[in-house]
Structure formats: C-alpha cells, structure tokens
C-alpha positions, -999 to 999 in steps of 0.1 A, spaced: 180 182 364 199 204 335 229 190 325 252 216 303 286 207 294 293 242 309 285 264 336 303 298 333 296 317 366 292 354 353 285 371 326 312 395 326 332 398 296 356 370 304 329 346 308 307 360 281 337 354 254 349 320 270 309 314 266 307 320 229 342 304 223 327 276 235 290 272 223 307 282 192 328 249 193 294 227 192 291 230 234 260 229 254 270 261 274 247 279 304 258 314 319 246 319 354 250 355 362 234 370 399 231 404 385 195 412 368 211 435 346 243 437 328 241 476 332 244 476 369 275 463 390 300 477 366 336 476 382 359 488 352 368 522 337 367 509 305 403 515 292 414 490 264 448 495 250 458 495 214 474 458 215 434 451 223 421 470 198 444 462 173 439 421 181 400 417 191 364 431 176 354 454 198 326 475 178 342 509 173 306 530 179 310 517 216 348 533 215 354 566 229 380 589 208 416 578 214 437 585 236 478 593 225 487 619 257 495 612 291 507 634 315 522 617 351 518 641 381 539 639 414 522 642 443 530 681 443 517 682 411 543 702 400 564 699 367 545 676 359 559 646 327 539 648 298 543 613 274 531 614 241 529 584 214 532 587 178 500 559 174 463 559 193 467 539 222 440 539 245 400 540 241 375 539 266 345 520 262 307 523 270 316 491 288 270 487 295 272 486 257 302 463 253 286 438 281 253 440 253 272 434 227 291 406 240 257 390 257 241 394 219 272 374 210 272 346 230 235 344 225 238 342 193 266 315 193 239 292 213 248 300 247 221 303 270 221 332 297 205 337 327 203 371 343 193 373 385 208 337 391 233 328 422 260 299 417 251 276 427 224 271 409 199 245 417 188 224 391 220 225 375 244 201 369 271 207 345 300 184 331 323 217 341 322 248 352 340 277 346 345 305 374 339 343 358 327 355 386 354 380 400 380 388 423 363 369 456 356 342 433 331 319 451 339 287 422 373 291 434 365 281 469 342 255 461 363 240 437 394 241 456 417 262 432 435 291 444 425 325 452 430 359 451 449 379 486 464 412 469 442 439 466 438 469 454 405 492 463 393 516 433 367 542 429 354 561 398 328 585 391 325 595 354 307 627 339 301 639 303 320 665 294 314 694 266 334 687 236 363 715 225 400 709 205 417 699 234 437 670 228 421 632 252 446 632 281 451 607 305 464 623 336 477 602 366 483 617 398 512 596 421 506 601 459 509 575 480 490 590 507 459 598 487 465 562 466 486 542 484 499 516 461 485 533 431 476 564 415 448 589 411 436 595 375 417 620 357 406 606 321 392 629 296 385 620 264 363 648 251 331 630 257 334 622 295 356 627 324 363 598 345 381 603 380 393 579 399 415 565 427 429 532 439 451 521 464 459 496 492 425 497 514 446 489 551 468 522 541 439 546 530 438 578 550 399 579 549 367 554 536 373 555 498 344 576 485 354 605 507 392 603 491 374 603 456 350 633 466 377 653 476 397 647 445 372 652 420 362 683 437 398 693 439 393 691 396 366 712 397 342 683 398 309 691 410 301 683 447 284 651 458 251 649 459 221 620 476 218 593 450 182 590 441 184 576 404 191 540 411 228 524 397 263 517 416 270 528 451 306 522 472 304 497 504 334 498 526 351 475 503 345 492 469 313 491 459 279 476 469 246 472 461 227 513 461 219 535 437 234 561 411 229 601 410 220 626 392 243 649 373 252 685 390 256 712 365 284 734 365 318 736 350 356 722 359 367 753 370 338 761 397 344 758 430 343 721 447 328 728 477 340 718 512 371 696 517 366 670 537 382 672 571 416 654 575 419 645 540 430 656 506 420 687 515 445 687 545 472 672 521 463 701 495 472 726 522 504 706 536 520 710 499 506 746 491 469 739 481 459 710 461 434 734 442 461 757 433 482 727 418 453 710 397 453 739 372 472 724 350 448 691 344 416 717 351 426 742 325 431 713 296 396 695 302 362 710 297 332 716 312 310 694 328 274 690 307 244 675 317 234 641 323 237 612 343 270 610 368 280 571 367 300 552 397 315 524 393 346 505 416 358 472 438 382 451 443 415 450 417 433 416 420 471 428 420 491 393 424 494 377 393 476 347 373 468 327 403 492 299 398 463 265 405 435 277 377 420 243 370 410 208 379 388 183 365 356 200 376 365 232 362 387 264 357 390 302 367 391 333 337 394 368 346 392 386 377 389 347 393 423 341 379 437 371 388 443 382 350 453 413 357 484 432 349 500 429 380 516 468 382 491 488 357 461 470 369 443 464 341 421 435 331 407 437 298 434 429 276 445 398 301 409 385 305 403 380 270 438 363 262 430 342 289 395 338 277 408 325 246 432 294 259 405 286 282 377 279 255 405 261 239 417 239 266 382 234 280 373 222 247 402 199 239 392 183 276 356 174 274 363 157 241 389 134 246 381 130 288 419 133 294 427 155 325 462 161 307 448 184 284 442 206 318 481 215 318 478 238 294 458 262 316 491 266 338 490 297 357 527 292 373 538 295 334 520 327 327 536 343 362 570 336 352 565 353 316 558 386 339 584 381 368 592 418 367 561 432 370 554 417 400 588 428 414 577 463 403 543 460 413 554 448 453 580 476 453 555 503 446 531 491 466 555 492 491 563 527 493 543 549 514 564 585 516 553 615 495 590 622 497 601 591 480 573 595 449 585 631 446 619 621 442 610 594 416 598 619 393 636 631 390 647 599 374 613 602 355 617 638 339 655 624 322 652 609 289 662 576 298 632 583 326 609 596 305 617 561 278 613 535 304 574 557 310 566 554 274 577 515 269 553 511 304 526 528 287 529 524 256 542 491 252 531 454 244 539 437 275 510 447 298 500 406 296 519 378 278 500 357 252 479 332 269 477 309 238 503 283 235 520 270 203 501 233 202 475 217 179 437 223 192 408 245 184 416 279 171 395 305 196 401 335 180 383 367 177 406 385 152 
C-alpha cells in the first residue's frame, strides 16, 4: 500500500501547480490523472488575461501574439462596438504545451505523475487528497464537499490561419438563441482562428456541434468533415471520448456549405442572412492554411467558488471548486490563485494536524468578494429574447456603455485574490 501525503486527482493545470507547490514544500505528492495523455481531453480555449501574465510564469514561446481589440456583436451583427485597450491583454496559449510544461514542472519539483489512472486508485492511500479533476468532480462526491449545478455547455474548433497586418481581434457575437446564456466568439490572433459557442445546454436550439458548424461556416469556416485523425470529439454534454479531423483547405471567405435545417442558418435568414452580416469579422481575419483542425469543449461551471471546498480528508481547486469567473467564464486566472492558497493551506495542515488551519480555504469568503458578478451572471443567463440583447447594445454603444465594456474586459476583477494576508508558506510563482 502507497502512502503519499497527497493525492491530486488530475493533472490539469490546477492540480499540476497545487502539485509542485506542494512537493516543492518537502511533500510526498502523487498525481493520478485517467487521461493517457495530456494532449487529449483538452476543454479550454486557452485565453489568459494580462493580470495572468503579468503575475505567473507562463513560458512566452507557448503564448500566441496579444490580443488589445475586441469587437462585441449584437445578435444582428450590425453596428457592431469595437473596444480597444491602450495595454496587451489577452494571449492564447498552446494549452498541450502549457499542460508539458507544467507536468515537466511538477516533475521536477518531486511530484510523481501517473498518466491512464482512475481515482480511486487502488493501492493508494494518501494522508489527503486534493480534487483537480473538473467540473463533475468525482472527489467531491466521495468526499462529501459541495458540488457544481450551473452549467454552461461550450464548443470550439480552432484552425491556423495565414498571417497578414491585421490587428488579433477578439470578436464576440451576443444571441441568446444561438448561445443562450453566453456568447459566440471568433478569436483570431494571426496564427489560428478559434470559434466557439457556449450557452445554457436545456435552452439550446439544436445538439451543440451542429450550432458550432453552422457558425463557423457562417465565418467562412470550412465545412465539417468525418474525423479520422484521432483527438477530441463532442458527446451530448460537451465533449467525449472520439477522435479529431483533418484540416479542409480553403479560405474565410469561401462558401460554408449547407446550413443546417432549423438552425443558425434559419436565424441568419429571420434577421436578413447571417452570412451577409459576418462580413465584418470575415473581411478582418485571414485565410485558413493547412494543418490539423483541433476541438476541444465541456462543461463551464458558472456558480461561483463552491462555498464547502474542504474537510479533513481533503479539498477541491479548479473546475472542482467552481473557480471560474462566474459572468466571463474563465478559469485560468481563478484556478491558479486558488491553486496557490491551496498548496499553502494544505501545507500549513499536514504539519501542525490542526483541522483549523482548513478555514482558510473558505469558499463562502471568496463568493462574497464577487457578489455582483453573480448577480450579473444570473441576469444574463436569464434573458432569452433576441429583442432584449439587441436593445442592450444601445446602452452599450454610449460612452458610459462602452466604459463599463472596457472595465469588464479589461479590468482586474475577473477573480479576487485567493491568498489571504496570514503567516504560512509563500506559494508563489511570480
């Protein structure tokens, strides 16, 4: 019987940072992940915002170029706002390199990974054990903390795209009929083009991958085609176990191919013809080169830091924990933060034995530093007329519309600062 001082269930990058934190602290530490590769199973675009890069190592060859534009679309895609920030603040990461990386560095600390192993593992007994293992956290149930019950369902299939002077957009399409609860997005960066939708899953018009066929084809995208190469395929929930596809040449402005019945297509042709409206995002992006076409997409935890996150036998980072910014949805800057008080915490406990020192992990406190998002976040998600987002964008498109955009996307409050002000081990990464 092994006996680590810590199990951490996935080797995502929350647990692969709590990992190091920890071996790094002088820990026995073992990482059970059930993937058999790090490459496969990806369920992020990738996006890391500038008060990540400015605050944590990320290795900038794994960076895409940044991103300061972003233009919000209503759901007519007319007059659309564009937002533009005086700093870089967004990159998008090779995130099957950044999962390398981060695996070298936990290795490295001491931490021992195993690739192709369920939780929980027999054999394996560990003083505590740390749940990294996502949204439908299984160390959640077993352990009796809380879990996640707001959803969000995305999709995203990324292509390279040839390089020109055109300046990395983010473009963001607001429908709620196409993304209920969400948006649609269009990312170009000059190296690839990653489109994507998310929204509600009981409110979608049609399964998922058919919504994010029709879109990208509405973009010029190339048509779907069988997947034969082996990688990421979408289940009815997101994504499941299946395989990737091959690239289809051609460029942004060819023609999609069919719509699909009922769908975007039929909302393209209720509001004048999505096609004819996409010009704008089409005619600022390039063409599509060759190589591999990449899926990735799941489940997006949209509640807030579950508020019960630890007990004696263990605690929940990440995706578990619901660290994700509650109205943007994003969950690399939270799941590091929360990485780092974590480590810290879990470290402070197994060397004194005092289940006080499990108070700090208190996700009730980290909710109430965020209050308005998720007052923001349940009234969006609440709002299913086209009418209503197409009326929005007339409080958007006036300056003091067009501020309270930029200090949502550009600002430092996506997440709140996981580590407290108290004596203990200093987890940092800058």
């Amino acid at each position: 019987m092994e006996t680590p001082d810590v199990l951490v269930v996935g080797a995502g990058l929350a647990g692969l940072h709590t990992a190091r934190l920890l071996a790094e602290q002088g820990f026995d530490v073992l990482v059970a992940e059930r993937r058999r590769t790090l490459e496969s199973g990806i369920r992020t675009t990738g996006i890391f915002v500038r008060r990540t890069l400015s605050e944590f190592a990320l290795p900038p060859g794994l960076l895409g170029p940044a991103i300061r534009r972003v233009v919000l679309y209503p759901p007519s895609l007319r007059r659309p706002v564009e937002l533009e920030s005086s700093r870089d603040e967004f990159r998008v990461a090779d995130m099957a390199g950044v999962y390398a990386w981060a695996l070298a560095r936990a290795t490295l600390a001491g931490a021992r990974v195993r690739l192709g192993v369920s939780y929980p593992v027999e054999g394996v007994r560990a003083r505590f054990t740390i749940g990294a293992d996502g949204a439908r956290s299984t160390v959640a149930r077993r352990l009796g903390l809380d879990v996640n019950r707001r959803f969000i369902v995305g999709a995203e299939e990324m292509y390279p795209v040839a390089g020109g002077d055109r300046a990395p957009t983010f473009h963001c399409v607001v429908d709620p009929r196409m993304a209920p609860g969400y948006l649609a997005w269009v990312v170009d960066d000059g190296r690839h083009a990653h489109v994507g939708l998310a929204g509600r899953p009981e409110w979608l018009v049609e399964p998922l991958p058919a919504l994010l066929r029709s879109f990208g084809e509405s973009f010029g995208m190339p048509p779907a085609a069988p997947d034969v190469t082996g990688g990421l395929g979408f289940g009815t929930e997101g994504v499941g176990a299946g395989t990737g596809r091959p690239s289809v040449p051609g460029g942004l402005g060819a023609s999609g191919g069919p719509r699909v019945p009922g769908g975007l297509g039929a909302l393209g042709a209720e509001r004048g013809g999505l096609a004819a409206g996409s010009r704008a995002v089409r005619d600022g992006m390039g063409a599509v080169g060759g190589g591999s076409v990449r899926r990735r997409g799941g489940p997006i935890p949209v509640g807030g830091v579950l508020r019960r996150l630890a007990c004696p036998e263990g605690l929940l980072v990440g995706d578990a924990a619901g660290a994700v910014s509650p109205l943007t949805a994003g969950g690399l800057d939270p799941c590091l933060r929360l990485s780092e008080l974590a480590a810290a915490v879990t470290g402070d406990y197994l060397r004194s034995g005092d289940p006080g020192m499990l108070r700090h992990y208190d996700g009730a406190a980290l909710r109430a530093r965020f209050r308005g998002r998720l007052v923001l976040r349940r009234a969006w998600s609440g709002v299913r007329s086209r009418a209503v987002a197409e009326a929005s964008f007339v409080l958007l498109r006036t300056p003091s519309g067009r501020a309270a955009a930029a200090r949502l996307l550009f600002g430092d409050g996506s997440f709140p600062d996981a580590m407290p002000r108290r004596a203990g081990v200093s987890c940092t990464t800058r």
